[in-house]
C-alpha positions in Angstrom: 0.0 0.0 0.0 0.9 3.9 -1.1 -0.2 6.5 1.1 -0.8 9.1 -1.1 1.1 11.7 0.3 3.9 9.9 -1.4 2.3 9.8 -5.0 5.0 11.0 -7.3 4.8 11.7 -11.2 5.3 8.2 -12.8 4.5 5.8 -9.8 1.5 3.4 -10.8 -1.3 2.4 -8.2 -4.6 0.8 -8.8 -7.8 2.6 -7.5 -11.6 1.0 -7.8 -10.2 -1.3 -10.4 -8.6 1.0 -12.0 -5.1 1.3 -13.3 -3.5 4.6 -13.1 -0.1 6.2 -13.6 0.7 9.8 -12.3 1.5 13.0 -14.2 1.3 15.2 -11.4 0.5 15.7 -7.7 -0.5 19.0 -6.4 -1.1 19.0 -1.6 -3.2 21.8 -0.7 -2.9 22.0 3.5 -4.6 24.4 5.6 -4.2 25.3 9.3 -7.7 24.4 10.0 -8.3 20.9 8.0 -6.9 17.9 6.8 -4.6 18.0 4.0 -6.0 17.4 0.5 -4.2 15.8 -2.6 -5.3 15.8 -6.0 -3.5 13.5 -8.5 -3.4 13.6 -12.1 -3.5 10.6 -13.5 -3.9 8.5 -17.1 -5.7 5.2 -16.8 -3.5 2.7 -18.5 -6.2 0.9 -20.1 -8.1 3.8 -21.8 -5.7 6.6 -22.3 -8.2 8.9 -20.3 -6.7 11.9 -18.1 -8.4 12.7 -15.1 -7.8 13.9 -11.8 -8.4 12.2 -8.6 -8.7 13.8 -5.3 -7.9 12.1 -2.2 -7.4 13.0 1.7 -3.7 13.4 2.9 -2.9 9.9 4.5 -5.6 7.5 2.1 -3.4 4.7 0.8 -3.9 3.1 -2.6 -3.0 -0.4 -4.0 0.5 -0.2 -5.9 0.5 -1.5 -9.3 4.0 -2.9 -10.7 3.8 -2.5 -14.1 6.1 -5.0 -16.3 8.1 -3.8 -19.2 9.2 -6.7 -21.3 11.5 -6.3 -24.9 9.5 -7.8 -27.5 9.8 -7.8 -31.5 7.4 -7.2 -34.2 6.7 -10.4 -35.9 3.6 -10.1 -38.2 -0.2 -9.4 -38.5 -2.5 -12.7 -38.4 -5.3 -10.8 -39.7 -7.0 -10.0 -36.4 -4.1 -9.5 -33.8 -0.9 -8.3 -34.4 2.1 -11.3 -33.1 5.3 -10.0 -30.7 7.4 -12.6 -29.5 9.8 -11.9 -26.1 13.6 -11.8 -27.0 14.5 -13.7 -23.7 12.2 -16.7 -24.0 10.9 -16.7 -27.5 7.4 -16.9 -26.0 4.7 -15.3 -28.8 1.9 -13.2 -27.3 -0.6 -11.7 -29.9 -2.6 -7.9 -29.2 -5.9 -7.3 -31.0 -5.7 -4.9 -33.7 -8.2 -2.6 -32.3 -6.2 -1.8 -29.2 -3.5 -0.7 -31.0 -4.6 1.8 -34.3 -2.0 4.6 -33.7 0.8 2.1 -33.5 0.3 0.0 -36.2 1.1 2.7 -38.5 4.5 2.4 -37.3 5.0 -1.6 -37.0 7.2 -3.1 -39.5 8.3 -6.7 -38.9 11.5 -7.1 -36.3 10.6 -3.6 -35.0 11.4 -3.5 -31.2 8.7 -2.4 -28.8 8.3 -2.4 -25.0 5.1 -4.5 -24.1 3.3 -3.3 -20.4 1.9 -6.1 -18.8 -0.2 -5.6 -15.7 -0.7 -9.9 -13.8 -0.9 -11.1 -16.9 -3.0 -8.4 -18.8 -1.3 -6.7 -21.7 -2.3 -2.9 -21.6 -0.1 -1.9 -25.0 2.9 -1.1 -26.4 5.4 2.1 -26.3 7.3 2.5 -29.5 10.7 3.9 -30.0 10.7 7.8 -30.5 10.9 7.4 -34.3 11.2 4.9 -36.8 12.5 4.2 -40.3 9.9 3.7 -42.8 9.6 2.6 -46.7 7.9 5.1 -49.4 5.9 3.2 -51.5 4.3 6.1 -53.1 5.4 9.4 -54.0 3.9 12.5 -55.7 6.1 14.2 -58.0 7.8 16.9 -57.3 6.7 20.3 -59.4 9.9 22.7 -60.5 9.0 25.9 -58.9 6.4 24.8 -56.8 7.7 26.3 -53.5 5.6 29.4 -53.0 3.4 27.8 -50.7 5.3 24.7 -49.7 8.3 22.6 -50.1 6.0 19.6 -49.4 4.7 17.0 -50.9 2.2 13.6 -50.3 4.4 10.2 -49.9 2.7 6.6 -48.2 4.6 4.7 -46.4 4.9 1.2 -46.1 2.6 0.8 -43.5 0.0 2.9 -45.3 0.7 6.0 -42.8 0.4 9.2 -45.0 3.4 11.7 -44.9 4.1 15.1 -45.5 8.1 14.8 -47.2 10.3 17.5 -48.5 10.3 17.7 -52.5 14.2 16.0 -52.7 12.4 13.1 -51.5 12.2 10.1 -54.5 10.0 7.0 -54.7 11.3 4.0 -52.7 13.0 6.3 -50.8 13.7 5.2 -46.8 12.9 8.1 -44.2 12.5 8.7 -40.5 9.3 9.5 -39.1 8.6 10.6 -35.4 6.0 8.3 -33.8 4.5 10.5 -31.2 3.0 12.9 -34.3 3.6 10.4 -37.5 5.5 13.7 -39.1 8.3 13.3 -41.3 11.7 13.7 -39.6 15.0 12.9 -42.0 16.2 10.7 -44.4 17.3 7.2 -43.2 
């Protein structure tokens, strides 16, 4: 048990069935009452931020959170397949649980799976990733009053913005937190 005085931005702790991680904790303490702590917080399950207020000295469940090192391997049509680099143990994720990401997943990528008793809750990608174009628009001599940018598709179907040096076929690194183009690879 956590007494929430000691929350801390990062710590994990399960509350009516929920997971939560914090962002931030702000104590409020007056002379004449107890001391009250609200904590921000993301449930791990559904993304949602929300803040929780709670009475200085409540305690809370703490919830260890498991990181493993797991690889890409491929998509069986409804789940997408990881295997663990330690014990070559396959686990596989619906697709539904993970749309954002699997604009990003090519096969052998490495990813960090969270597991909470057994339950996977998702997947944290590296910072950025290198992708294949598989489509490029031309670029137009001249055209750079407006923008130097043109439309590419990557690989994974993910839609690009990419400077106009940029060719067909063309590898590039793209930033996975906004899916925007970040250099040549």
């Amino acid at each position: 048990m956590i007494i929430v005085n000691d929350l801390r931005p990062g710590l994990a702790f399960e509350y009516e069935g929920n997971i939560y991680t914090v962002i931030g904790v702000d104590r409020n303490k007056t002379a004449m009452r107890q001391m009250i702590v609200k904590v921000k917080v993301k449930n791990v399950r559904t993304g949602v931020i929300n803040e929780i207020s709670f009475t200085g000295g409540d305690k809370v469940e703490e919830a260890h959170i498991e990181r493993k090192k797991m690889q890409y391997l491929y998509d069986s049509g409804e789940a997408l397949v990881f295997m663990d680099n330690m014990t070559y143990d396959q686990i596989e994720i619906p697709k539904e649980n993970l749309t954002w990401e699997m604009n990003f997943l090519v096969p052998n990528l490495e990813v960090d799976v969270s597991m909470y008793e057994n339950e996977i809750l998702g997947i944290t990608l590296p910072d950025k990733v290198e992708l294949q174009l598989v489509e490029c628009e031309a670029a137009v001599k001249g055209d750079t009053a407006t923008s130097a940018l043109k439309n590419a598709k990557c690989e994974t179907g993910l839609e690009v913005k990419v400077p106009l040096f940029i060719e067909n076929e063309e590898r590039i690194i793209v930033s996975t937190i906004d899916g925007k183009y970040s250099s040549r690879a």
